[in-house]
C-alpha positions in Angstrom: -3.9 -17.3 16.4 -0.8 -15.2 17.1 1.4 -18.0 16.7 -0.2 -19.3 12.9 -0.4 -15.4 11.7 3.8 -15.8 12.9 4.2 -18.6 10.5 2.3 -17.3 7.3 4.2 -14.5 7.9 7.4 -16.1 7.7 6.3 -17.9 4.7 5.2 -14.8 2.9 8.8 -13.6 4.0 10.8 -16.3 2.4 8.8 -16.8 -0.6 9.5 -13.5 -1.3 13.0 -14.0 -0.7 13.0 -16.3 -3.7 10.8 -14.0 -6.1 12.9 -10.7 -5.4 12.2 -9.1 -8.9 8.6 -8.7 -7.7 9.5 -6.4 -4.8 12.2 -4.2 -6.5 9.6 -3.2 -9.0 7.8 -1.0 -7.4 10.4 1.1 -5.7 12.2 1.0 -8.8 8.8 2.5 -10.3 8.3 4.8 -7.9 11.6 6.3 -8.1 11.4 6.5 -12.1 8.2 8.2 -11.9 8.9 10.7 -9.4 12.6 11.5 -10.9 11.1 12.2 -14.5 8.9 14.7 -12.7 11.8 16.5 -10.9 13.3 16.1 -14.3 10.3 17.8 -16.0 10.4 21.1 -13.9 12.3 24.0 -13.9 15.6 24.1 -11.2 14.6 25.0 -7.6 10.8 25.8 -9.2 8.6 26.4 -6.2 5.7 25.4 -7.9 7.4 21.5 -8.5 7.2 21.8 -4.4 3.9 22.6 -4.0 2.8 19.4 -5.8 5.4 17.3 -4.8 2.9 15.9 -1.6 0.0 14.4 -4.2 3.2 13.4 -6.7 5.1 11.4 -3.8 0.9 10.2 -3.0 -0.1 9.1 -6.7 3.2 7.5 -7.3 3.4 5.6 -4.3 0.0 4.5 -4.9 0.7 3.3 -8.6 3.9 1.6 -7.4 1.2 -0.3 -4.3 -0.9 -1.5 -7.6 2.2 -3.5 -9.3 2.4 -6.2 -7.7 -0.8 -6.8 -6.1 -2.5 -9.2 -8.7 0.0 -11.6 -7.5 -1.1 -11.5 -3.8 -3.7 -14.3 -3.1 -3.1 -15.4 -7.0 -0.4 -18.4 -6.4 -1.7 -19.6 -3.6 -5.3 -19.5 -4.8 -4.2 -21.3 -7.9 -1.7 -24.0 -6.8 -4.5 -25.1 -3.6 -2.4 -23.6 -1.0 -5.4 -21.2 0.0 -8.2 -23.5 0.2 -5.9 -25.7 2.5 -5.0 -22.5 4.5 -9.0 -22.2 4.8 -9.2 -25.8 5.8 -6.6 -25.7 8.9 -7.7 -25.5 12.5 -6.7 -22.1 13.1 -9.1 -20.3 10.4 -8.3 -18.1 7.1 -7.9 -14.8 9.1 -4.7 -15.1 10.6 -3.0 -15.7 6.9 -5.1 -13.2 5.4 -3.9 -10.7 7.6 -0.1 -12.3 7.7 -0.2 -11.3 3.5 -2.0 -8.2 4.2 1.0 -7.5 6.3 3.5 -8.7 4.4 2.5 -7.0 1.1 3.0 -3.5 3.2 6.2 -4.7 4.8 7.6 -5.4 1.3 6.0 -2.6 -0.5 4.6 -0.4 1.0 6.9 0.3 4.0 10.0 1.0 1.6 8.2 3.1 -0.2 7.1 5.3 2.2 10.7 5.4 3.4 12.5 5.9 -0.2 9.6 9.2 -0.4 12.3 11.1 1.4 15.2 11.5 -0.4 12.5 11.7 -3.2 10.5 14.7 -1.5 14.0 16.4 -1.0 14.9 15.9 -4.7 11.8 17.6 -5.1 12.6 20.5 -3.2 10.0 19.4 -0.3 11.3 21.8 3.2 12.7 19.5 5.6 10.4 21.0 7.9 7.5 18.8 5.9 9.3 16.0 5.6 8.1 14.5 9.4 4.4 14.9 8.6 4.8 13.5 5.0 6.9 10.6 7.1 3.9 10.1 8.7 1.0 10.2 6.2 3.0 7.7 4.4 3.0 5.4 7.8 -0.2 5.5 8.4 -1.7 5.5 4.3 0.2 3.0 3.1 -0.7 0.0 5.0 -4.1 1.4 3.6 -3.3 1.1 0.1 -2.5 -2.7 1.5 -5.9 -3.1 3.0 -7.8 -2.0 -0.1 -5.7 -3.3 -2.3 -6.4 -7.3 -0.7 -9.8 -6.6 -0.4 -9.8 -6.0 -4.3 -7.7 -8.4 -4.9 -9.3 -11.2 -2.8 -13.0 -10.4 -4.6 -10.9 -10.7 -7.9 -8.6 -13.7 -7.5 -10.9 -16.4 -9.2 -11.7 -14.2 -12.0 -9.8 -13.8 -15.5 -7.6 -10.8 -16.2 -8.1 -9.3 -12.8 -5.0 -7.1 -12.8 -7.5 -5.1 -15.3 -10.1 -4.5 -12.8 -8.1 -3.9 -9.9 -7.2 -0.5 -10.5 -10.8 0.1 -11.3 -11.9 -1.3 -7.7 -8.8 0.3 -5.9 -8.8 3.9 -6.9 -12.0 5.2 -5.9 -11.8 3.5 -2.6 -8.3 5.0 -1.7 -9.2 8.5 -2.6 -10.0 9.7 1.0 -6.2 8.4 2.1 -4.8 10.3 -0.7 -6.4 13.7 0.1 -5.6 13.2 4.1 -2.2 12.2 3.4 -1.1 15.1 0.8 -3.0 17.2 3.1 -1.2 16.6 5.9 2.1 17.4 4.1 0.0 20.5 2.5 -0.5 21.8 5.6 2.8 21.7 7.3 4.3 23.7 4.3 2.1 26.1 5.2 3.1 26.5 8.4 -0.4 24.8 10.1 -1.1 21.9 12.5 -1.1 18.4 10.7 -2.0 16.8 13.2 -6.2 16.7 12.3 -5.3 15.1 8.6 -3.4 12.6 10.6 -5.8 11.5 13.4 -8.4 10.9 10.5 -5.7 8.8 8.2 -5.3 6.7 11.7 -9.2 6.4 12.0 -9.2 5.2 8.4 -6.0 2.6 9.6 -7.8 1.4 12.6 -11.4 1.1 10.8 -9.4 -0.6 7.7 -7.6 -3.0 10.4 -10.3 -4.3 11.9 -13.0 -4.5 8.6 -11.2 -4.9 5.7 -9.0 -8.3 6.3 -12.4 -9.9 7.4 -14.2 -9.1 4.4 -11.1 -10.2 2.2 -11.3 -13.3 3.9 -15.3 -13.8 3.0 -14.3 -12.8 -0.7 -12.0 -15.7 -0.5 -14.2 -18.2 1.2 -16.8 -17.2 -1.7 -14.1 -17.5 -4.9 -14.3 -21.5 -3.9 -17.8 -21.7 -4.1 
């Protein structure tokens, strides 16, 4: 299993490689969105720091929803998925090889380019570890949820429509955890409880989510 989830994560990799204007978009979202705020407020406005943890949250989460019609969409259309369900190894090891990839190649850069973000925001640097670590732990979230949606949506017409419908309610907990955590270090408390419950939520999403993507798959061929 180790060794098949190695190779449809290479693939995901180098197909990737050759569709690089599908990655750069949401960074390149992410950083418009959150630089027209900063643009929006006053200079050195404390009030633009106080929200920056739920601006950094929403527009990382927008940037997530860009691109994620397109993961199971290809493959599902072109054949390459039902063969994947076909081969000796099983569906689960590629679902959770483009699980992974889409949060290597999304969502992982955007929880790293939130930095220099949170400081153009006028975010303490003394926040900026715990908002680090939200991010770490909520993103591959937004990656979870966001297959799940995608996988019960792939066989269906326009689904880039409904998928922020089917996404946004379920990723509302990760939000408030993760903006809380970086709330609460401003303020001079312990992050650490928002933190142990945005790893729950990981662990939780880790171990249900990629299986019941994988049943919405199996049931788009019926």
């Amino acid at each position: 299993m180790l060794r098949a989830f190695a190779a449809a994560l290479r693939r995901e990799l180098r197909v990737a490689a050759r569709h690089k204007g599908d990655w750069l978009l949401p960074p390149l979202f992410y950083l418009i969105v959150v630089t027209l705020f900063a643009l929006g407020g006053k200079p050195n406005d404390p009030q633009l720091a106080a929200f920056a943890p739920a601006v950094l949250w929403v527009g990382a989460l927008l940037s997530a929803l860009l691109n994620l019609d397109r993961l199971f969409r290809a493959d599902f259309d072109d054949g390459t998925l039902e063969q994947m369900f076909l081969a000796p190894h099983g569906p689960i090891a590629v679902v959770y090889a483009k699980l992974s990839g889409h949060w290597l190649l999304g969502g992982l850069p955007l929880a790293l380019l939130a930095m220099p973000l949170a400081l153009q925001l006028g975010v303490p640097s003394a926040v900026l570890g715990s908002l680090l670590a939200g991010l770490l732990l909520g993103t591959p979230m937004l990656s979870l949820i966001g297959g799940f949606a995608a996988a019960l949506t792939v066989g269906l017409p326009r689904a880039a429509v409904l998928l922020p419908v089917l996404v946004l309610p379920l990723i509302g907990p990760v939000v408030i955890f993760g903006a809380g955590a970086a709330r609460a270090a401003a303020a001079g408390l312990d992050a650490a409880g928002p933190l142990y419950l945005l790893a729950s939520l990981l662990v939780l999403g880790l171990c249900l989510l990629p299986l019941a993507a994988t049943a919405a798959l199996r049931n788009s061929f019926d």
